[in-house]
C-alpha positions as CSV (number, residue, x, y, z in Angstrom):
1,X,0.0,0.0,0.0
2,X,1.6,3.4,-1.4
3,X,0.1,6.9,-1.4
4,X,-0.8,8.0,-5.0
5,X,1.7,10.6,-6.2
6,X,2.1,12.1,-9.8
7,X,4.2,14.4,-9.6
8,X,7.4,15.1,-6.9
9,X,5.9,17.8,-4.6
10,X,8.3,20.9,-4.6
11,X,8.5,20.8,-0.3
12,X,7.5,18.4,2.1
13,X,7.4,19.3,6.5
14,X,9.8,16.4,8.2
15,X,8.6,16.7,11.8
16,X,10.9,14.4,14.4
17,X,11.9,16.7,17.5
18,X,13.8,14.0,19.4
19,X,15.9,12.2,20.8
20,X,19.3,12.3,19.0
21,X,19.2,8.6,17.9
22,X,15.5,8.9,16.1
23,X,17.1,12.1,14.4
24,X,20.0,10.3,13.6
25,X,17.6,7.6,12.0
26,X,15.5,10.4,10.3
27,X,18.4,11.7,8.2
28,X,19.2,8.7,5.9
29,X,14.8,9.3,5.4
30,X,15.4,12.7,4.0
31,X,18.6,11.8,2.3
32,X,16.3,8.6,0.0
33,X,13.3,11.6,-0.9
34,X,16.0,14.0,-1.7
35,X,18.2,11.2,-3.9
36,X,14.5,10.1,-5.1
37,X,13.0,14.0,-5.4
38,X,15.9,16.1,-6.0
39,X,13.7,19.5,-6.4
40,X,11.7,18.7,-3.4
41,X,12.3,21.2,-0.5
42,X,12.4,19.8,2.8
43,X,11.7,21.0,5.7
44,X,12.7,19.5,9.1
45,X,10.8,20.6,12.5
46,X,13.5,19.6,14.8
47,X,14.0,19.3,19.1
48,X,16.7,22.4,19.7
49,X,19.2,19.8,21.8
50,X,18.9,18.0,18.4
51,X,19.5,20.7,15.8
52,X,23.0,21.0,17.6
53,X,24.3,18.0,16.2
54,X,22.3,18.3,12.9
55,X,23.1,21.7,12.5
56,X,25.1,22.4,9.0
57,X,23.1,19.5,7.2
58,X,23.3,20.7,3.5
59,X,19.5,20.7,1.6
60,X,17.7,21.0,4.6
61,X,15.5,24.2,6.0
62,X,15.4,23.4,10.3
63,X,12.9,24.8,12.1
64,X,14.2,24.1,15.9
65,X,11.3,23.8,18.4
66,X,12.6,24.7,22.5
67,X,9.9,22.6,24.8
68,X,10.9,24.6,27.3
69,X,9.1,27.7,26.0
70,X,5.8,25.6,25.8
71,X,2.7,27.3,23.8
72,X,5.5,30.2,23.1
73,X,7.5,27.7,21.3
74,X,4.2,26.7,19.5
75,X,3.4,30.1,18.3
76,X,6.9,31.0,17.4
77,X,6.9,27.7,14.9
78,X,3.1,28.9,13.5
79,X,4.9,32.5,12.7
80,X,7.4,31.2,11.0
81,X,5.5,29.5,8.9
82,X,2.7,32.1,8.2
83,X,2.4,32.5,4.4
84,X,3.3,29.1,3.7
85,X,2.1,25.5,3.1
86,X,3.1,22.2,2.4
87,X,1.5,19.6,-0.1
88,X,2.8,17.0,2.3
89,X,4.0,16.6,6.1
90,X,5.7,13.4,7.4
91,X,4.5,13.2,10.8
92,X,7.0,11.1,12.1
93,X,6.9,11.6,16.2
94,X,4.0,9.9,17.3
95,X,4.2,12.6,20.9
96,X,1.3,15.0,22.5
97,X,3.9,17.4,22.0
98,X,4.8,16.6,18.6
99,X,0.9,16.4,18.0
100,X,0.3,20.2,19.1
101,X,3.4,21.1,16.5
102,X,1.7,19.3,13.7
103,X,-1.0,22.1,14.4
104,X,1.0,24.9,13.6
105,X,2.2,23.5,10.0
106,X,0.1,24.1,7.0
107,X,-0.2,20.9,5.2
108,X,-2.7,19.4,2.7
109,X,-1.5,15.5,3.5
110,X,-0.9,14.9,6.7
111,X,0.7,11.7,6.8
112,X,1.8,9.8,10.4
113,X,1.8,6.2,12.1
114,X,-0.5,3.3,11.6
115,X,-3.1,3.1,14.3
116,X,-1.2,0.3,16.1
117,X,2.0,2.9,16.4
118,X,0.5,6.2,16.4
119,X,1.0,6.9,20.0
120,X,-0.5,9.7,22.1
121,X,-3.7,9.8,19.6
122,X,-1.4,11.0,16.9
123,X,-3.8,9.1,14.2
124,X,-6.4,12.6,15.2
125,X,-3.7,14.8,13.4
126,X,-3.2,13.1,10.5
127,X,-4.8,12.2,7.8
128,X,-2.9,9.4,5.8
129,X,-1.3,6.7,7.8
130,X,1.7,4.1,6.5
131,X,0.6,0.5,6.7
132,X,1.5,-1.4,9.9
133,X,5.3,-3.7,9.9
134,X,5.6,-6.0,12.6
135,X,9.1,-6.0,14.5
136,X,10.8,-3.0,13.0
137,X,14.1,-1.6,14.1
138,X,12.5,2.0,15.0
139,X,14.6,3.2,11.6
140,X,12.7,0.5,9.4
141,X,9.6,2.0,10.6
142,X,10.7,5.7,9.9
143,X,11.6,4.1,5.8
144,X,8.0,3.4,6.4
145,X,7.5,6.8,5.3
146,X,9.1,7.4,1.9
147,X,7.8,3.4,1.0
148,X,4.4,4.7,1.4
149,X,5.0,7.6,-1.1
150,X,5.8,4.8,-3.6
151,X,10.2,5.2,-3.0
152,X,11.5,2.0,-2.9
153,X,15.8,2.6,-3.0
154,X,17.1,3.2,0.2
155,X,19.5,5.8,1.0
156,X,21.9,4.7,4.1
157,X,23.3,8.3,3.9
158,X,24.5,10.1,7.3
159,X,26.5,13.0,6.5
160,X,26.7,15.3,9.2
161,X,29.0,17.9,8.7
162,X,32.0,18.2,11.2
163,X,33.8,21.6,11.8
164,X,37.6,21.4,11.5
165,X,38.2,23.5,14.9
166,X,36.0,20.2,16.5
167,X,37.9,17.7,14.6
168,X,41.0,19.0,15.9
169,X,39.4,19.2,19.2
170,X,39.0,15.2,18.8
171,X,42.4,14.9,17.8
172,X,44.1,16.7,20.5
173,X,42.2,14.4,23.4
174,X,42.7,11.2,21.4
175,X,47.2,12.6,20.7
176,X,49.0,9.9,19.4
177,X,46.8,7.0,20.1
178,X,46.7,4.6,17.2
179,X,44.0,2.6,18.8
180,X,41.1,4.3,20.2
181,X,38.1,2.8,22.7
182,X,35.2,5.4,23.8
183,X,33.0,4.1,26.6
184,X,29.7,6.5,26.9
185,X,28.4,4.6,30.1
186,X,25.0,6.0,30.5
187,X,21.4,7.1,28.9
188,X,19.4,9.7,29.5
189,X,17.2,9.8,32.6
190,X,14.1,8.8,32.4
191,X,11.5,7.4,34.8
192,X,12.2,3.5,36.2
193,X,14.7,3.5,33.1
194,X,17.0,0.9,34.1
195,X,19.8,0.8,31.1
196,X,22.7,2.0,32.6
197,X,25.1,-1.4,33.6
198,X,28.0,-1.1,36.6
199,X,30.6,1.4,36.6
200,X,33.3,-1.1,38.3
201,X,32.5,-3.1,35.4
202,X,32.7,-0.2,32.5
203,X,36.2,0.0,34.4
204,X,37.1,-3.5,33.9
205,X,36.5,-3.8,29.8
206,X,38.3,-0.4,29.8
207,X,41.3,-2.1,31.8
208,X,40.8,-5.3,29.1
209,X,40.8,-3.0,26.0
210,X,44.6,-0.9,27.5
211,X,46.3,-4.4,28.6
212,X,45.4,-7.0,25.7
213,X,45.6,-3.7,22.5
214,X,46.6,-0.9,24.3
215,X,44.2,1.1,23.6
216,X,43.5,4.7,24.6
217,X,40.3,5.0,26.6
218,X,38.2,7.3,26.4
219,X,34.6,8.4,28.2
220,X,32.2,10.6,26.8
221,X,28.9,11.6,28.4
222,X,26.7,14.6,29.0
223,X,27.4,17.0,32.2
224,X,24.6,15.3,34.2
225,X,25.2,14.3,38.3
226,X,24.6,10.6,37.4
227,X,27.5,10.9,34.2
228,X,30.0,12.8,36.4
229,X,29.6,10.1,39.1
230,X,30.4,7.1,36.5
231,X,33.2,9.0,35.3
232,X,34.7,9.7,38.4
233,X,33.7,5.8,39.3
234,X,35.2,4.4,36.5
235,X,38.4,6.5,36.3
236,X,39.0,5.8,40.1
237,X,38.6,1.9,39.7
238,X,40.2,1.4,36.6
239,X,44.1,0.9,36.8
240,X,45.2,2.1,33.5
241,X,44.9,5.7,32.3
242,X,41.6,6.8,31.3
243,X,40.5,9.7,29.7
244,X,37.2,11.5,31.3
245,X,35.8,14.2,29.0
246,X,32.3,13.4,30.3
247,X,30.1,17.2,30.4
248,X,33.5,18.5,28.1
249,X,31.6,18.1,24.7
250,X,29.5,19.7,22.5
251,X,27.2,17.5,20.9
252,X,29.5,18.1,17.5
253,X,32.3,17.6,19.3
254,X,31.5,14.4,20.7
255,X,30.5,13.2,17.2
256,X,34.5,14.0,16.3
257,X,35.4,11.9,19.2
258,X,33.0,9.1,17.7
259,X,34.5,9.4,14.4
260,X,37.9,9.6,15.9
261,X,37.5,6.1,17.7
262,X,37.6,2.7,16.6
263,X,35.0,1.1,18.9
264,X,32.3,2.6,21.2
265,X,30.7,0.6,24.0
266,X,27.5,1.6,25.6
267,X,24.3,0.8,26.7
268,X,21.0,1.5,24.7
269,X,21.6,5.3,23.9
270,X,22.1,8.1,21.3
271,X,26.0,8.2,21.4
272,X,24.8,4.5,19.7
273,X,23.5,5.9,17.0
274,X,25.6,8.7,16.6
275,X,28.5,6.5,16.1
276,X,26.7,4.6,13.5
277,X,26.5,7.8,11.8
278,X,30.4,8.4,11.0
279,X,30.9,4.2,10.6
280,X,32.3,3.7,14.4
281,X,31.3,-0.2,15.4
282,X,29.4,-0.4,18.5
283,X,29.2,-3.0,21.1
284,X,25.7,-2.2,22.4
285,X,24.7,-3.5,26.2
286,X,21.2,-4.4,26.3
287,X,19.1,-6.5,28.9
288,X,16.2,-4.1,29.3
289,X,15.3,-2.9,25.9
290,X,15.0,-4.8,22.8
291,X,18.1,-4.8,20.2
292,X,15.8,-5.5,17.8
293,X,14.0,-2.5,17.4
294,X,17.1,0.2,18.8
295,X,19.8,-1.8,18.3
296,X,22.6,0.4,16.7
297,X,21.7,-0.2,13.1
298,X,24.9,-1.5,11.7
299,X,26.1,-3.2,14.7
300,X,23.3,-5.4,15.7
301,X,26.1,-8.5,15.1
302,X,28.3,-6.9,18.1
303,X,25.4,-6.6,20.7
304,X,25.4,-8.0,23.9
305,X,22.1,-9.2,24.4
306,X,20.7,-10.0,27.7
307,X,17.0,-8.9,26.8
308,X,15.7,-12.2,26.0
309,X,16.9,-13.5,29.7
310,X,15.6,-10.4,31.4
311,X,12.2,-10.6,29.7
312,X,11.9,-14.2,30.8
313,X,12.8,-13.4,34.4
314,X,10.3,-10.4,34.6
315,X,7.7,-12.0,33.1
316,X,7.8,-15.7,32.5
317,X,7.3,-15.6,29.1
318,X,9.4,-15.3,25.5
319,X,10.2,-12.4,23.9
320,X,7.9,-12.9,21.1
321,X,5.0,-13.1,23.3
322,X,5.4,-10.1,24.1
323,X,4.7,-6.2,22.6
324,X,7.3,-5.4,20.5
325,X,9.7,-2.9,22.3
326,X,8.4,-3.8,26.0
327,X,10.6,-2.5,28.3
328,X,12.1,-4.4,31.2
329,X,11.4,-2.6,34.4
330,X,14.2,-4.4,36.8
331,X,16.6,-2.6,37.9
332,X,18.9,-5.6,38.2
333,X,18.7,-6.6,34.8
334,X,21.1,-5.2,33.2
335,X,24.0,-7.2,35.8
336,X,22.7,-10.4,33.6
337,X,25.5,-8.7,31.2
338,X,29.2,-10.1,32.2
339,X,32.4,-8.6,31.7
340,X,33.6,-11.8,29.9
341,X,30.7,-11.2,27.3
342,X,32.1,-7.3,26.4
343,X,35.4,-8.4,26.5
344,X,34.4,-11.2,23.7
345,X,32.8,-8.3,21.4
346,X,36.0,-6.3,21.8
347,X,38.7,-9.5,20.6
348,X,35.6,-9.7,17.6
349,X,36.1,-6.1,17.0
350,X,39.8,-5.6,17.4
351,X,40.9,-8.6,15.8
352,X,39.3,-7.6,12.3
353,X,39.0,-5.7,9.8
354,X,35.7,-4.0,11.3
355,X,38.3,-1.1,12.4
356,X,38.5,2.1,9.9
357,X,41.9,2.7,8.4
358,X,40.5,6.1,8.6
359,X,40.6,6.1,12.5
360,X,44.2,5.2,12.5
């Protein structure tokens, strides 16, 4: 099932506010309509935390949103837009909030999620919904999109431009390191959102990765309390030299530390997703979310999975018996991941040829 289009439309509205990795899985969406559409004019209604990193994107008008200014923001959005109008809006954040933004965009089809997906009542602000897929990664169900206006060649494209003065900022903290391992140990906070796995053990695959390939270690993070304390934690307990530039990043800069490094390990989290942006493998720690669906797209072989044993112990049952994407809600479930099981990924990892001569 495909909408009916006859013609490229000269601008379509991208709406996707957040978090960093859905925008990092929207990009290669606008990069397939514009190799598809190449007049089309797009649009992208983004989260303002997000534009950082997307900022510089070439072929793409932003429109940042701040939450923080609430109905403000709204109205801000509606004015900038006064005047103007789409033919068609992807409405791809099924959110209230994302809902009330759809408002302020004139658009003739207003195209969002399937009934089954369209959280938060999203299906009342649209008016064309993409057919349902069972057990999508979350960026096979934002394709969902363009396949439903009738573009079939996908577009694994993620170009997001890095500044010089934030490369060199990368290459000054990585020096003369010809191997490079960035941990980002934790997510964002969110309610009974039990992801992040143990600092002493974060500390012992970073001592691993220094004493078997002498690696330089590197953490990365955001400047929140939790972050600071596993950096501190992990710097403390671990006996080699580590490197803590956790709250020392821009977002742009962290993305030249990504590109910089040869392996990032992390739990379920945008850093994941960033580094699959600039071709960094990731060894992704998961026990309470499902790999499956945000898995780090291109690294899904490397993943430490522990959901499928954390499902059973929470619930009794199999993972496909389940709703796809239930959460595990223990907090303990991410200590069914071992150190020996990292340390495994990293020999995979460090022993081929998944390393970028480019990184070296």
């Amino acid at each position: 099932m495909s909408l009916s289009i006859q013609s490229p439309p000269e601008s379509i509205c991208v709406i996707r506010l957040s978090a960093i990795g859905d925008c990092c899985h929207t990009l290669p969406v606008i990069r397939t309509i514009q190799a598809a559409w190449p007049e089309t004019r797009i649009t992208w209604v983004i989260g303002e935390t997000e534009f950082q990193l997307m900022n510089g994107v070439d072929g793409v008008d932003f429109i940042t949103f701040d939450k923080r200014r609430g109905i403000h923001g709204l109205r801000e959005i509606r004015a900038r837009l006064r005047g103007k109008g789409f033919p068609l809006l992807l409405h791809m954040h099924a959110s209230m909030r994302a809902n009330f933004v759809s408002r302020m965009i004139p658009a003739n089809i207003r195209i969002g999620f399937d009934r089954r997906r369209a959280r938060d009542f999203q299906w009342l602000f649209t008016n064309q919904r993409i057919p349902w897929r069972p057990e999508q990664h979350v960026m096979d169900g934002l394709f969902g999109f363009v396949e439903f206006l009738g573009l079939k060649e996908r577009v694994l494209r993620w170009d997001i431009p890095i500044s010089e003065p934030d490369r060199q900022f990368a290459s000054d903290a990585v020096g003369e390191s010809t191997l490079v391992v960035a941990i980002s140990p934790c997510t964002s906070q969110r309610f009974r959102n039990y992801r992040n796995w143990r600092a002493e053990n974060f500390a012992a695959v970073a001592q691993y990765a220094h004493e078997t390939y002498g690696a330089e270690i590197i953490l990365t993070g955001a400047a929140t309390q939790i972050e600071q304390e596993y950096g501190a934690a992990i710097t403390a307990e671990a006996s080699v030299p580590v490197k803590n530039l956790i709250g020392k990043t821009t977002l742009k800069q962290l993305l030249a530390i990504l590109d910089r490094a040869d392996l990032l390990i992390c739990p379920d989290s945008g850093p994941a997703h960033m580094a699959t942006t600039v071709g960094t493998p990731v060894i992704g720690l998961y026990a309470t979310s499902n790999p499956g669906r945000t898995g780090p797209y291109n690294s899904l072989d490397l993943v430490v999975n522990r959901y499928p044993e954390a499902v059973n112990k929470e619930f009794g049952k199999p993972v496909n018996s389940l709703r796809w994407g239930q959460r595990v809600r223990d907090p303990d479930a991410m200590d069914l991941i071992r150190v020996g099981n990292v340390t495994a990924q990293i020999d995979i990892v460090l022993r081929s040829d998944r390393i970028s001569s480019n990184n070296r």
